[in-house]
Steps between C-alpha positions, in 0.01 A plus 500: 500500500775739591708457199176572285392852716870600368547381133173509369477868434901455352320240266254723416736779439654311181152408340460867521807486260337247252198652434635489130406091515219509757312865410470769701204434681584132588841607598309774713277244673804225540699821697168571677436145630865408613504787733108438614634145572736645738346743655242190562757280635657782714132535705511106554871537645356790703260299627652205582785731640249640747338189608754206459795670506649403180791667503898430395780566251484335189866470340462551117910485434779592648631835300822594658740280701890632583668375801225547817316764276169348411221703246188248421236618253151367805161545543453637837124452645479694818185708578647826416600335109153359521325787565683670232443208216159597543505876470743417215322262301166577564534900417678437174252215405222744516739748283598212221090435468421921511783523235326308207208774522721806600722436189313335257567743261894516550709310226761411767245328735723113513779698602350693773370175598818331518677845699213458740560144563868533506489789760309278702741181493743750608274634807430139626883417439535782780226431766594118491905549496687365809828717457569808363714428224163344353267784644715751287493261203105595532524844558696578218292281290200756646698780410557386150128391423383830672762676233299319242167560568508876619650555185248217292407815280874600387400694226374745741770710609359568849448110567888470386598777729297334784659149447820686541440664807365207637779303432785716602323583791467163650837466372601720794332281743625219371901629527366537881331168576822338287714618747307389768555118350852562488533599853265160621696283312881649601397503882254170491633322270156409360240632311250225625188668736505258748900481549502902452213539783699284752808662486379896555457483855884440499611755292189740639800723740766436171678818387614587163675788352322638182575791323721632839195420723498290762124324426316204639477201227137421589400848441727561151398137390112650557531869384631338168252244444245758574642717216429228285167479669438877439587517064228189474241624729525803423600714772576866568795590335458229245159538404498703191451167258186369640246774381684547141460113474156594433612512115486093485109401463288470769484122579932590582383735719281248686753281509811663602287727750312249656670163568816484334789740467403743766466221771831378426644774766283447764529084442890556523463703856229227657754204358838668684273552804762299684744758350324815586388415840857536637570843360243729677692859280428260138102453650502872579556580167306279338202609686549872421619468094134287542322839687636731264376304165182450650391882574731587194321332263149574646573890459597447146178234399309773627542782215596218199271496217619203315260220655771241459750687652293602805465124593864447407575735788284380720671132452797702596292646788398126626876376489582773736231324724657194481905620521403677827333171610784360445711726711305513783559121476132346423619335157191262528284820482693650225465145301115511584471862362661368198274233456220698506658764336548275183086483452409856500774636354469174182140665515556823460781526240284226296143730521711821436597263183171454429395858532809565241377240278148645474657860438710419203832527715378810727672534784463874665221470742442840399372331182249282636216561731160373531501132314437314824128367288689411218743297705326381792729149599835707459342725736388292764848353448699815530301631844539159649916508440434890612328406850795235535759695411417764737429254838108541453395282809442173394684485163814302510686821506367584793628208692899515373528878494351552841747206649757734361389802713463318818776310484721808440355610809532212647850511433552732841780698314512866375570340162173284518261807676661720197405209236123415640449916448623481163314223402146649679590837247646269196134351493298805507703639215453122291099519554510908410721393142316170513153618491626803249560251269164339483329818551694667169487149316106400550325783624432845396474660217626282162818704368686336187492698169554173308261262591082523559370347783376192286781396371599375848389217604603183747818290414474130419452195704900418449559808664233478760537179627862608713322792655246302640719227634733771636163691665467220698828481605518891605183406707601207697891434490546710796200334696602155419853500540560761805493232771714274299811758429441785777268304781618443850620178353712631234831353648363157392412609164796620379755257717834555395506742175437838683740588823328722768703547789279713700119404546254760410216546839169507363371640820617880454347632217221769553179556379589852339743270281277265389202733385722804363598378157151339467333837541752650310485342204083513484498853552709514209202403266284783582784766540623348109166524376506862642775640337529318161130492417301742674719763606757488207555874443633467880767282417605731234548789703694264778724399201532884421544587846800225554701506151795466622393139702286386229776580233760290768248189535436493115799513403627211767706697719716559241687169486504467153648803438777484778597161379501675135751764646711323742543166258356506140606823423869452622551151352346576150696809481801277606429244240450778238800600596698205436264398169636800337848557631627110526242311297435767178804730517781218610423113425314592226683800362815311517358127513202331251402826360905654425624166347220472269506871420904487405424138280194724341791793444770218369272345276408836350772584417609140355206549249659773310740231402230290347458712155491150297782622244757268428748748474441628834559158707800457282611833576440397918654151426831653368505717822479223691755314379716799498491510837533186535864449264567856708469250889706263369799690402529677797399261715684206328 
């Protein structure tokens, strides 16, 4: 069973590639039915994980083997890799089957088929890895497939520019979490989990000398990793890729956002749990890059106009949720926020698809307005990912995000009280942007100048059918599952594969705490309502008013421009530089380009001695042997 949850969708990646033999829409459907088969098999594992305990390490080959150094390639079934085969597989199941309607019409649909199923391989190669030589063998393989897809379109120049970013970007992370591997293995000796996880408490007081600081292992080993943690997930300071990989169509959106790329951060963090818990400064940090994403991207959701970009930034904002989590030390919180996460969020990039679809590529929200009749399912579907996204009480939202808060609190540090109020403002902001976007999408007045009202209309049953499934699960994931991976009883649960050192008391958290986001986020709806339907001219003069914040949150704090100054600008200028000097002006002045121009010169001139009169070559032939008589007499 285990080997087919992993190379099924890597089977069904190279019928996407012989769609030539098969057709396109049986290679489609092939692609499509590998991956449901997985995502199938990963809910039995699941299942049987939860109630027989089926887990273990299943040894596929041994990859490396020098001296005591051991790399296998495994399949590691724990309940954290369980939990994550089935936001994997499941999400991107739903995304193969909303692909065949999404982009029927696109020439290239076998090979988006085959990216999507090869990106997904490459996740589940991740989440089941037991070392980290394997682990990074996934993440690249995410990084490349993401570099693919965002940039699916490559005869857009904006999707090229985005795939670009992306890639570099991560890039950066990836230098970090690299040398985070190479620190494990030269003090361990291992790149193994298990082996790895025994040894820290030894080395947790060892010293090192880096860059002329005297630093703690654990914490460098951590701070590095989390680099790596912060280019994939997206976190502040190395965020800029995620809304610009909004060029790639919208079931890559739903995939990367929800269950795949994104959570690749946050899955790293929970895993080295026995890391991080014995470096307190590497938690610290953690939990406050988390904070700062989380409010950061609210603020900026809130003024966007782009409706794909608005959720991209709120997947941005939910990460933060879960990185702060994280560093407040409930990793079995931030895994259940991610699990929940992955149905809303799949929801809401996939009806914002739909919406798109209907609109002939529209995307402004500016541009819409008033179609809620015409599309009635994608609009039940996009409030119900709306009331989960924003913790409406009951919604599966509701029951992750919350934990967050109160378990931040619970915490008992300034760190943790400082998180909890973050998170309590973060989620008024996400239901104000939230709620704007369904307002400006389905209600009011109907705005586009290129489309009537009739010519919109609900999408297919292809396209349908994932938004229902994933309705259900933003409705009750959070209600089934809570006891299972946050209860009183979550030690047993998750066993081994998460590492909390100090027990959270369940006993101390106040009623204020419990109700405050709750109210918060319900007020929300009326006060949205207020200001982008009824009372719109108000918002305009607010906007007026406040220029100078509203031109800072629109144009997202300026981070794209900073980077632009402090790095593009410098190293394009620098490779100009070089291009023309070295490349144009030296190798090629004096290299390819001046050889062939003195041959061109030579052989120019050894024309004029082709006139094709007899009397000329003898003339040239009695030179020559002039000279020649003339060399050997003096030379005799």
């Amino acid at each position: 069973m285990e080997y087919a949850i992993l190379f099924l969708p890597l089977v069904g990646a190279v019928f996407g590639y012989l769609a030539k033999y098969f057709g396109d829409l049986t290679s489609q459907l092939i692609t499509t039915l590998f991956v449901c088969v997985s995502a199938i098999l990963s809910i039995v594992l699941f299942y049987n994980g939860i109630f027989h305990g089926t887990y273990g390490n299943h040894l596929i080959y041994q990859w490396i083997a020098s001296g005591n150094f051991v790399v296998n390639w495994s399949i590691n079934i724990d309940p954290l890799s369980s939990i994550m085969l089935v936001v994997v597989s499941v999400v991107s199941a739903l995304v193969h089957i909303y692909s065949i309607g999404y982009m029927n019409h696109d020439p290239n649909k076998p090979r988006f088929m085959s990216y999507l199923s090869l990106f997904t391989f490459s996740m589940l190669v991740l989440v089941v890895s037991d070392n980290f030589l394997q682990l990074f063998f996934g993440w690249e393989g995410v990084g490349l497939c993401s570099y693919l897809l965002i940039g699916f379109w490559y005869k857009k120049e904006s999707a090229n520019n985005a795939a670009i970013k992306a890639f570099i970007v991560n890039r950066v992370g990836d230098f970090g979490f690299a040398i985070g591997i190479f620190l494990i293995f030269m003090f361990f000796g291992t790149l193994n989990y298990n082996e790895v996880f025994q040894l820290v408490p030894e080395f947790s007081q060892e010293k090192i000398n880096f860059l002329g600081f005297n630093s703690n292992l654990i914490t460098l080993i951590c701070l590095f990793l989390f680099v790596g943690a912060m280019g994939k997930s997206a976190q502040f300071f190395l965020h800029t890729w995620l809304p610009d990989a909004m060029e790639g169509p919208t079931p890559v959106s739903a995939l990367i956002h929800a269950a795949t790329m994104v959570t690749a951060g946050v899955f790293l963090v929970v895993r080295c749990s026995p890391i991080f818990e014995y470096s307190q400064v590497a938690l610290n940090f953690v939990a406050i890059i988390g904070m700062l994403t989380a409010f950061f991207a609210a603020s900026v959701a809130i003024v966007q106009n782009d409706i794909k970009r608005i959720i991209a930034y709120s997947t941005c904002s939910q990460l933060g949720y879960m990185f702060f989590a994280a560093g407040v030390g409930a990793y079995h919180v931030a895994i259940f926020h991610l699990f929940t996460h992955a149905f809303f969020k799949a929801l809401l990039f996939l009806g914002s698809g739909s919406v798109i679809h209907s609109l002939n590529d529209e995307q402004d929200i500016r541009n819409m307005g008033g179609i809620w009749k015409q599309m009635p399912f994608t609009w039940i579907a996009m409030i119900v990912g709306t009331l989960a996204l924003t913790g409406f009480p009951f919604l599966s939202g509701y029951y992750s995000k919350d934990a967050i808060i109160e378990f931040a609190y619970l915490k008992g540090t300034n760190i943790g009280y400082f998180a909890a109020s973050v998170g309590i403002i973060t989620a008024f902001l996400t239901a104000i942007y939230s709620w704007r976007l369904i307002l400006k999408t389905f209600h009011g007045k109907f705005n586009n100048e290129h489309l009537s009202k009739s010519e919109i209309h609900e999408s297919g049953m292809v396209i349908i059918f994932p938004l229902a499934i994933l309705i259900l699960g933003s409705i009750f994931a959070g209600f089934l599952f809570k006891d299972f991976l946050i209860g009183h009883h979550y030690v047993d649960f998750w066993k081994d594969s998460i590492l909390i050192l100090q027990a959270f008391n369940h006993s101390h958290i106040p009623m204020w705490l419990l109700y405050t986001t709750p109210i918060l986020v319900t007020l929300a709806i009326p006060l949205s309502y207020s200001l982008y339907i009824k009372n719109d001219k108000l918002l305009e003069r607010i906007k007026i008013k406040n220029e100078l914040v509203y031109k800072f949150l629109l144009n997202k704090w300026y981070f794209d421009e900073l980077y632009n100054s402090i790095f593009v600008k410098p190293v394009k200028a620098i490779g100009s530089f070089f291009w023309k000097s070295g490349d144009i002006k030296t190798i090629d002045r004096f290299g390819p380009d001046g050889i062939s121009k003195i041959v061109k010169i030579i052989s120019k001139k050894a024309t004029k001695f082709q006139t094709g009169y007899i009397y000329d070559y003898a003339f040239v032939m009695l030179i020559g042997l002039s000279l020649l008589l003339t060399i050997f007499i003096f030379y005799k």
